[in-house]
C-alpha positions in Angstrom: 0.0 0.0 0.0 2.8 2.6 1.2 4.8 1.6 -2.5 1.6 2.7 -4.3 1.1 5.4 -3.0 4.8 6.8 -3.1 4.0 5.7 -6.9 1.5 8.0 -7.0 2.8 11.1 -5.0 5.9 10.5 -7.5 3.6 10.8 -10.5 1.1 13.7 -9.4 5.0 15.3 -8.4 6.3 14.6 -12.3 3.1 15.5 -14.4 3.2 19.0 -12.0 6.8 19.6 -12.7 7.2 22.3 -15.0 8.5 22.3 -18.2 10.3 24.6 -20.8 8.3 27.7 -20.9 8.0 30.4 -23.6 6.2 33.9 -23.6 4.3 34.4 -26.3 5.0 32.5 -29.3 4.4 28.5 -29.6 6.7 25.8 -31.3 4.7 22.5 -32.4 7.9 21.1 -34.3 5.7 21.1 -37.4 7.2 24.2 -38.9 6.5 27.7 -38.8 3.4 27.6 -40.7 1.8 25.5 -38.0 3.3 27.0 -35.1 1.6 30.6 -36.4 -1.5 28.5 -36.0 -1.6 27.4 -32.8 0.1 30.7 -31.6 -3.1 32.1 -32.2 -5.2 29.8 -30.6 -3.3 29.5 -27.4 -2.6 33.7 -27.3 -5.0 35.0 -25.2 -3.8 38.2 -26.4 -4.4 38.5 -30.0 -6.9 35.3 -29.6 -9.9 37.2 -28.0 -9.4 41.0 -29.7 -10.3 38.3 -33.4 -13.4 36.7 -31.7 -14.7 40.3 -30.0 -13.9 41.8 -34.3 -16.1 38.8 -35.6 -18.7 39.4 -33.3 -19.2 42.8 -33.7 -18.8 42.3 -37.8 -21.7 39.6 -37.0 -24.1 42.2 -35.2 -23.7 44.6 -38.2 -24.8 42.6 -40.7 -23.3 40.2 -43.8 -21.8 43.0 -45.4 -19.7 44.3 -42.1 -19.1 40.8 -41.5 -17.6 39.8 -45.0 -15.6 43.3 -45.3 -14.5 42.1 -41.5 -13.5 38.7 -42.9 -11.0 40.0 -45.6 -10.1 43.2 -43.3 -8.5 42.1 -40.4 -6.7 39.0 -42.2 -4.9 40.8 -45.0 -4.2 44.2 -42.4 -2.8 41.7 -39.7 -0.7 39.9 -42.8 0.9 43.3 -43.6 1.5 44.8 -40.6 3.1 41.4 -39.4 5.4 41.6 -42.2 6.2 45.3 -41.8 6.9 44.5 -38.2 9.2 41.2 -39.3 11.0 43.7 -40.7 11.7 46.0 -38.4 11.7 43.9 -35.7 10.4 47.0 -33.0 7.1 46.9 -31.4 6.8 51.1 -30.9 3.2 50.5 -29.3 3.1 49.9 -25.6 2.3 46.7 -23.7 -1.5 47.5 -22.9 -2.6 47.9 -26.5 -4.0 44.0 -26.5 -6.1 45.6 -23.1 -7.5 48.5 -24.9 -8.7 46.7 -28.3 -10.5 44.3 -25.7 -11.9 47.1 -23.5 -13.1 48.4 -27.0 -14.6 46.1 -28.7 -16.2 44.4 -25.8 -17.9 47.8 -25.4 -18.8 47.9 -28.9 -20.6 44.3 -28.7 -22.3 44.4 -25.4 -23.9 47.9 -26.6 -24.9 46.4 -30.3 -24.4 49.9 -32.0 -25.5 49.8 -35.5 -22.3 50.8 -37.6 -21.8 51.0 -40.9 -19.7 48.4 -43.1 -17.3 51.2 -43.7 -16.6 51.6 -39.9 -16.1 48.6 -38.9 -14.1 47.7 -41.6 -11.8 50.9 -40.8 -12.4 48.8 -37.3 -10.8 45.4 -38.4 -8.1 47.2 -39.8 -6.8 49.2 -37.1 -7.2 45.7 -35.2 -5.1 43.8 -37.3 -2.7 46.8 -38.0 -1.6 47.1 -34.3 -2.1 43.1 -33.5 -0.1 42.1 -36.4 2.5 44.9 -36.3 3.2 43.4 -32.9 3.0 39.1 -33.7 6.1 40.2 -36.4 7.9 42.5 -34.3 7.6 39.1 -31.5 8.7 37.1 -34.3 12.0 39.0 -35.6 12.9 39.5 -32.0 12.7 35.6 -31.1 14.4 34.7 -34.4 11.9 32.8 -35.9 10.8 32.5 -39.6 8.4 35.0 -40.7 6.2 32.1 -42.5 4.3 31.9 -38.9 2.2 34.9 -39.9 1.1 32.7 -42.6 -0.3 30.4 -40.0 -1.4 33.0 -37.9 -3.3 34.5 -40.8 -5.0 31.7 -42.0 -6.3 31.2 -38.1 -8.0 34.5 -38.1 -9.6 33.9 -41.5 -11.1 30.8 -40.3 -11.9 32.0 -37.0 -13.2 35.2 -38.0 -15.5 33.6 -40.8 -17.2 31.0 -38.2 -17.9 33.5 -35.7 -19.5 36.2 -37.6 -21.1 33.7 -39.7 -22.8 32.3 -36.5 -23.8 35.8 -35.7 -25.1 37.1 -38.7 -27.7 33.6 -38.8 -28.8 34.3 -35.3 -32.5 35.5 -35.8 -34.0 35.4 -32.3 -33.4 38.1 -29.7 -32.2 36.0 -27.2 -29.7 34.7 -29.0 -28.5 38.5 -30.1 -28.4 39.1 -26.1 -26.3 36.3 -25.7 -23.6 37.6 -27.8 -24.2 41.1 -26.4 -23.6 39.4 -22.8 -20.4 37.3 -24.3 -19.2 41.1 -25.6 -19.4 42.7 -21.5 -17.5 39.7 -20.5 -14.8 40.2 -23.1 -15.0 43.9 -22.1 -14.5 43.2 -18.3 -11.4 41.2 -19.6 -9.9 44.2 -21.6 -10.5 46.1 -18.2 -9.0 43.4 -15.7 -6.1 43.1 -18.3 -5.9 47.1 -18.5 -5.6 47.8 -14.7 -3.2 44.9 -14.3 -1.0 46.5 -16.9 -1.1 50.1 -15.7 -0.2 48.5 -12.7 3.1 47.4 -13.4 2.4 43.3 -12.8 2.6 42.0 -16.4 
């Protein structure tokens, strides 16, 4: 009885024992491509500003949501490379807080905007988030083909969110997303104050 359980104290000990660890960006050993891709979904960062821009493209409409769709991709794509290339992120660490604060506010208030704004919207988002994934990038010496990945993520993402929106018909279901927009909101502010307060 006493070995087994030493065997298992010695197991619960190794699973918790904690491995490499790297901020920011992800390495799958599947190349670059892939590792752009699953940066995104495991960034909480960049991964939450792309689900609050399709969900506000969604409460706008098909056209906001299909201007959205090829916005925020191709902005993100561009100011990734620019950023590859310079290898500086000039915007300050709380910018990821602010585009949640924003668009969280945006969605949980379900203001009727035109395509054009929230277009202009998706790409100020990917402008700054992108600028900042290739700046990451350059400065951790890795290959600039993980903005591929990255940009095929927020394509795919971006289109089954605010696709989901856009075919919600009942009010309920509208609420729902208005709800899941003061949450993401509440996060931008959490995130905000913990940055202003010097603890990230």
């Amino acid at each position: 009885m006493k070995r087994r359980l030493l065997v298992g104290v010695a197991l619960v000990l190794f699973s918790l024992w904690p491995g490499t660890a790297q901020a920011h960006l992800v390495t799958t050993g599947l190349g670059s491509v892939y590792d752009g891709i699953s940066h995104l979904f495991l960034s909480f960062d960049d991964l939450l500003p792309v689900v609050a821009m399709a969900l506000v493209a969604g409460l706008n409409g098909p056209a906001a949501g299909r201007r959205a769709l090829f916005t925020l991709p191709l902005a993100w794509l561009a100011a990734g490379a620019a950023g590859y290339a310079s290898g500086v992120a000039p915007l300050p660490a709380g910018v990821a807080s602010v585009s949640l604060l924003l668009l969280g506010i945006l969605t949980a208030a379900d203001l009727k905007l035109q395509p054009t704004v929230v277009t202009a919207i998706a790409m100020i988002l990917g402008i700054v988030h992108g600028w900042s994934n290739g700046a990451s990038l350059a400065a951790a010496g890795r290959e600039g083909r993980g903005l591929i990945g990255i940009t095929i993520a927020i394509f795919v993402l971006a289109s089954l969110a605010s696709a989901l929106v856009v075919s919600l018909r009942r009010p309920w279901a509208r609420i729902v997303v208005r709800v899941a927009g003061s949450w993401i909101a509440a996060i931008g502010l959490l995130l905000l104050g913990w940055t202003l307060s010097g603890r990230s």
